[in-house]
C-alpha positions as CSV (number, residue, x, y, z in Angstrom):
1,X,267.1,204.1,258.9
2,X,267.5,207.4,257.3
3,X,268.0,210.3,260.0
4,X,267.3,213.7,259.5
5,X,270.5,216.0,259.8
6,X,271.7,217.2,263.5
7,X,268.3,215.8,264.7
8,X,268.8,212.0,264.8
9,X,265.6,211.3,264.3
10,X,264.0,209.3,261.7
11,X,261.6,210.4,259.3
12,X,258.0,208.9,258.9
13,X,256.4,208.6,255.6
14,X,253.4,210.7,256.4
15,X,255.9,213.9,258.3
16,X,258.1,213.5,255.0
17,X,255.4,213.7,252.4
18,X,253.1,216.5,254.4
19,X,254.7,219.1,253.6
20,X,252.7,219.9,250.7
21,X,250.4,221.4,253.3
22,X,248.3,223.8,253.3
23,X,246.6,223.9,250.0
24,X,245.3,227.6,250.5
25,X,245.5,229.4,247.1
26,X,248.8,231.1,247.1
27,X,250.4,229.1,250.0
28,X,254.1,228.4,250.2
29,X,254.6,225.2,250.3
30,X,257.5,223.1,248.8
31,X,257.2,220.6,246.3
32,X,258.1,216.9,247.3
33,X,261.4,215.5,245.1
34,X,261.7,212.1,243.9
35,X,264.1,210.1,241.7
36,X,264.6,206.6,241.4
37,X,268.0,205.1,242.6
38,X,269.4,200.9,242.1
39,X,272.5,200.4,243.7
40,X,275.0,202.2,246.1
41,X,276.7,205.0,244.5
42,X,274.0,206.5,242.8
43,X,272.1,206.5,246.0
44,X,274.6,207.8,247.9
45,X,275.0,210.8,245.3
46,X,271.2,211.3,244.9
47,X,270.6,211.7,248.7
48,X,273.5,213.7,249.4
49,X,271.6,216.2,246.7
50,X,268.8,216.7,248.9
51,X,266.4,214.3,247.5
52,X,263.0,214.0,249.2
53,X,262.2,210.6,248.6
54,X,264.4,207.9,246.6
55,X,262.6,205.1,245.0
56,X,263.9,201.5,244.2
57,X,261.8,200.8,241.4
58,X,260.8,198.0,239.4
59,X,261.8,199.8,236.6
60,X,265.4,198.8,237.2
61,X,264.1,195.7,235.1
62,X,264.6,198.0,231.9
63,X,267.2,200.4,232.7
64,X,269.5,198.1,234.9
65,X,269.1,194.6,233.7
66,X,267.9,195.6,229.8
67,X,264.7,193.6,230.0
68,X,261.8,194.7,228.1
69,X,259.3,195.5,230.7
70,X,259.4,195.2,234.4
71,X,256.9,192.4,234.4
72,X,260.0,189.6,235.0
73,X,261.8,191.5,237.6
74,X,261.6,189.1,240.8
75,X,261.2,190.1,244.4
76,X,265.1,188.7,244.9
77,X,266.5,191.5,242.6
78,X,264.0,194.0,244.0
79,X,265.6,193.1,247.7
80,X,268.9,192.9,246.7
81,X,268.8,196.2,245.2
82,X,267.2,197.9,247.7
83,X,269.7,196.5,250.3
84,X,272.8,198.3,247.8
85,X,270.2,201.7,248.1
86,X,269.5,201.7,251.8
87,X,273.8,201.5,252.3
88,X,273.6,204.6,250.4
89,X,270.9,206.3,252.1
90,X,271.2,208.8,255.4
91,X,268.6,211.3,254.9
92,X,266.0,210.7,252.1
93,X,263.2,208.2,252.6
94,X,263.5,205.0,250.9
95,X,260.6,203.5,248.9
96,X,261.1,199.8,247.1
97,X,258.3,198.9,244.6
98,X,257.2,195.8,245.3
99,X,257.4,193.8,241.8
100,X,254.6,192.1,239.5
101,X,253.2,188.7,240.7
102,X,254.4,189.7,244.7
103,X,251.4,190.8,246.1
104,X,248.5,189.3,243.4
105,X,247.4,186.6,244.9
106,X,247.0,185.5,248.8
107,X,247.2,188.3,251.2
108,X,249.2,186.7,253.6
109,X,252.0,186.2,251.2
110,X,251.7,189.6,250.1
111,X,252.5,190.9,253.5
112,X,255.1,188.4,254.2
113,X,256.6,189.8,251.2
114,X,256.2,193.1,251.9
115,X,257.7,192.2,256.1
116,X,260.8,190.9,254.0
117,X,261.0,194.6,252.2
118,X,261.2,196.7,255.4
119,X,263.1,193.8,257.8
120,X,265.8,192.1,255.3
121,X,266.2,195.1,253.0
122,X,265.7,198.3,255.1
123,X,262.5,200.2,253.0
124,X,261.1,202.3,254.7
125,X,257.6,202.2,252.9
126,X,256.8,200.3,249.9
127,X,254.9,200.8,246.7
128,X,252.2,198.9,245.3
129,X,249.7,199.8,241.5
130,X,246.4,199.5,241.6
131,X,243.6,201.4,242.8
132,X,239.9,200.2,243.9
133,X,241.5,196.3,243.5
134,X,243.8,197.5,246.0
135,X,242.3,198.9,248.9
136,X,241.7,195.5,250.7
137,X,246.2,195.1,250.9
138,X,247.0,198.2,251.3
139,X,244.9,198.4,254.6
140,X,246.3,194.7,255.8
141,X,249.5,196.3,254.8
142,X,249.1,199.5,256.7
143,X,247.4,197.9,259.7
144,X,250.8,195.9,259.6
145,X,252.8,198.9,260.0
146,X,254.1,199.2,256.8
147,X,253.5,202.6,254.8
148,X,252.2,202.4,251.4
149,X,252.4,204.3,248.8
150,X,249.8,204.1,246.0
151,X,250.6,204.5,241.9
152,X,247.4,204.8,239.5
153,X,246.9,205.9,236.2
154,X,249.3,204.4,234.2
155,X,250.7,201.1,236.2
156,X,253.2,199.3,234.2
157,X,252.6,196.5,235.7
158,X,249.5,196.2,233.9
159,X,250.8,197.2,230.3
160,X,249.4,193.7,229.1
161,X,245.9,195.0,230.4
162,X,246.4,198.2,229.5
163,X,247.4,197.4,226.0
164,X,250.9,199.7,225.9
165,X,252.0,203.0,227.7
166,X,249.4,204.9,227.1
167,X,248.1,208.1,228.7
168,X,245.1,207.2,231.1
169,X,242.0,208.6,232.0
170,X,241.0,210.4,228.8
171,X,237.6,209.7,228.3
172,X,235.2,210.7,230.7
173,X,234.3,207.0,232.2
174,X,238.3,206.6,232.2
175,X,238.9,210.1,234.2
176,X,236.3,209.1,237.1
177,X,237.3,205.6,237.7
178,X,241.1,207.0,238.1
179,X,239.4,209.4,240.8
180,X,237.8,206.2,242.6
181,X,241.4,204.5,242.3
182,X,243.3,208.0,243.8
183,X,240.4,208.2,247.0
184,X,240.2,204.3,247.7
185,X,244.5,204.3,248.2
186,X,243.6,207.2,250.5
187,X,240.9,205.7,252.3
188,X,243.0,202.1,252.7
189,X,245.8,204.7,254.3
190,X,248.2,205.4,251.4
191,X,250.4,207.6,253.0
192,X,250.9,209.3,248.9
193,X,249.7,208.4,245.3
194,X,251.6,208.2,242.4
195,X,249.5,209.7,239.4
196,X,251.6,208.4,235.8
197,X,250.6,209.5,232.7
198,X,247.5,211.3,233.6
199,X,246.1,214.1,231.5
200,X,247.6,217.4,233.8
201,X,243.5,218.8,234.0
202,X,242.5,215.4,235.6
203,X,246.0,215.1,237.9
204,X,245.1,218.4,239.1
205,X,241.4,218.0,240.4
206,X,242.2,214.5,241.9
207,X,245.3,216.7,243.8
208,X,243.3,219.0,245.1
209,X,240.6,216.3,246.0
210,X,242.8,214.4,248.2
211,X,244.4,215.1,251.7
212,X,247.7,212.8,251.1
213,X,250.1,213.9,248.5
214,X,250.5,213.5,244.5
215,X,253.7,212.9,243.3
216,X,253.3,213.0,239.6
217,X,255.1,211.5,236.5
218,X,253.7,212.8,233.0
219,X,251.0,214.3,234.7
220,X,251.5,218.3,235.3
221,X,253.2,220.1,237.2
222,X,250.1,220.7,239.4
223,X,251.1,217.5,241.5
224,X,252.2,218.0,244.9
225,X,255.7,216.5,243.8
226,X,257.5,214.7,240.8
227,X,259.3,211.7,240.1
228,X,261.9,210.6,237.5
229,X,263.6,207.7,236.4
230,X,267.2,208.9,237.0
231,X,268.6,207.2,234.2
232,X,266.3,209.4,231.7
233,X,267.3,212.3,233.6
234,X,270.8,211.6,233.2
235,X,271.3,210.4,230.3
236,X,271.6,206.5,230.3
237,X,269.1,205.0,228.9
238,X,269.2,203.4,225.4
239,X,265.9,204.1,224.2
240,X,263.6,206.7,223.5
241,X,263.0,209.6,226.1
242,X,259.6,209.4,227.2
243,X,257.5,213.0,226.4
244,X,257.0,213.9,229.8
245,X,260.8,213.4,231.1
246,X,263.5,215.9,230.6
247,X,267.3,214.9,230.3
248,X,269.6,217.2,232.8
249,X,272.9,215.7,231.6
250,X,274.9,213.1,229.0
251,X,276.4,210.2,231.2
252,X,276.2,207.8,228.9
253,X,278.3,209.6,226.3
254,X,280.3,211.1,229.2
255,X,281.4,207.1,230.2
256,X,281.8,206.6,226.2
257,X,283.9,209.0,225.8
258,X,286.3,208.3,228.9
259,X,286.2,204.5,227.6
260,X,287.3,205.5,224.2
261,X,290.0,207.8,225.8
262,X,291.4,204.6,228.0
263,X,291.8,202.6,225.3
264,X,293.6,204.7,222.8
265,X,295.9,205.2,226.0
266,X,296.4,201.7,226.5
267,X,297.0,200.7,222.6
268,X,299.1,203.8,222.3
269,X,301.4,202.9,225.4
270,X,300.5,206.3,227.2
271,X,298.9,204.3,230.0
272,X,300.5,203.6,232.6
273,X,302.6,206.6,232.7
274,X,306.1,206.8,234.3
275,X,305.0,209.0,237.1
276,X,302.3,206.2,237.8
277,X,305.0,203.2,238.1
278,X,306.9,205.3,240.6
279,X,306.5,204.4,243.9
280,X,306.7,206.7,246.9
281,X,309.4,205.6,249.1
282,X,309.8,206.6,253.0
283,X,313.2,208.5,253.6
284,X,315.1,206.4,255.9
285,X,315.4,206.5,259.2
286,X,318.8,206.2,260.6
287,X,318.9,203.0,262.4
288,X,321.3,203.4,266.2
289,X,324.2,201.2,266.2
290,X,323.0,198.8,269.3
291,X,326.1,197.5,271.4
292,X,327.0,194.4,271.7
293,X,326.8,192.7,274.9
294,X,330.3,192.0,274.2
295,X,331.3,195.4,273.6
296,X,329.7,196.9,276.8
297,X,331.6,194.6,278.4
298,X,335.3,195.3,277.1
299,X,334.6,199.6,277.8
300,X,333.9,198.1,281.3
301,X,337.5,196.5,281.6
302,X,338.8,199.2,280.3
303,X,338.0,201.8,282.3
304,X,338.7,199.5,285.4
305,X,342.3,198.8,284.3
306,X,342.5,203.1,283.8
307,X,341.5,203.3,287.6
């Protein structure tokens, strides 16, 4: 479990994510941070930032293992990455999205998949898209002791459906069924919603609707707090930005260019250098002469026969 520095205590969901409170106009109240983390070092790195929440997501599908979408990510690579992220993990709370086709069909699977998320892989909540269709598992998931945390608007999960990233809830009809969605994960006991791709207007009057907290992707800054994929923020990802993200740093040409650098090293015969074949050696110790047996034995005689 993550602990919260010189308390020891752990951090629920809900004390993590409340925060946000109250909404009076004018209040001063900090805004929840969230990025997405897949393996051990960038978890580490991530949390030792100051991260609010990190979140293993399904995502890694694209921006780990180069797939298209994240419909064919299965719930073994989920749990294995989560596993490398919790190692990583002291302080932020950890979130694992729980991939496509793991909680669609028979609810009792669904939680035994999402048991397997907190017990074998150390999540401390899981994520789950859908709103309305999704009340019924949430609560059994909830009731179960497992936090939730919603995602509507634009679930990519449901691109298929959805017929490509597109922004959601434009048209009026659109707008009030993603407001049914964002109250039934809070009535099913979400502990926080996800709004993606969500016109900012619409992201803003569902925030201050609800009593658990917005954490927003492409939907305004309005949201009670904002998530990115990490790999757009920093720079590795081979395709195009997306509109809403914004890129902090270069990695990707930053790892290029120290590649490129090695190798005209190694072809050049600069590497390895002389001072990187030579091998520290100890001084040596000066080792006492030990006396023989035989010796000790003749000083004895001798200092008889001198008596």
């Amino acid at each position: 479990m993550s602990r919260i520095p010189g308390t020891g205590k752990s951090p629920c969901p809900t004390s993590c994510c409340a925060r946000h409170r109250p909404r009076a106009p004018h209040s001063n109240f900090q805004k929840i941070t969230c990025l997405t983390a897949y393996d051990y070092p960038t978890a580490r790195l991530v949390d030792e930032a100051g991260v609010d929440v990190i979140l293993v997501g399904d995502s890694l599908g694209m921006v780990v293992l180069g797939q298209e979408s994240t419909l064919s990510v299965t719930i073994e690579e989920m749990l294995h990455h989560t596993r490398a992220v919790r190692r990583g993990v002291r302080r932020a709370l950890v979130v694992a999205d729980m991939p496509y086709g793991s909680y669609h069909s028979d609810l009792g699977q669904s939680l035994n998949n999402a048991v397997r998320f907190v017990k074998e892989a150390g999540a401390e909540a899981v994520k789950v898209e859908g709103g309305e269709r999704r009340l019924e598992l949430i609560s059994r998931l909830t009731e179960a002791e497992i936090p939730v945390m919603g995602h509507v608007g634009l679930t990519p999960q449901s691109v298929n459906a959805l017929g490509g990233y597109r922004v959601q809830g434009k048209t009026a009809d659109a707008a009030e069924q993603l407001i049914r969605d964002a109250h039934a994960v809070e009535a099913a006991g979400a502990f926080a919603v996800v709004l993606e791709a969500v016109p900012r207007e619409l992201a803003a009057h569902i925030t201050r609707e609800l009593r658990i907290p917005t954490i927003g992707i492409g939907a305004g800054p309005e949201c009670d707090g904002q998530i990115l994929v990490l790999h757009d923020a920093i720079g590795l990802t081979f395709t195009v930005l997306p509109k809403f993200a914004r890129r902090y740093a270069n990695v990707g040409e930053m790892i290029s260019r120290t590649v490129r650098e090695y190798c005209d090293d190694v072809r050049a015969g600069m590497f390895p250098s002389m001072p990187s074949l030579i091998m520290r050696r100890e001084p040596r110790r000066k080792k006492k002469r030990r006396r023989s047996t035989r010796t000790a034995i003749g000083k004895m005689d001798s200092c008889r026969r001198a008596r």
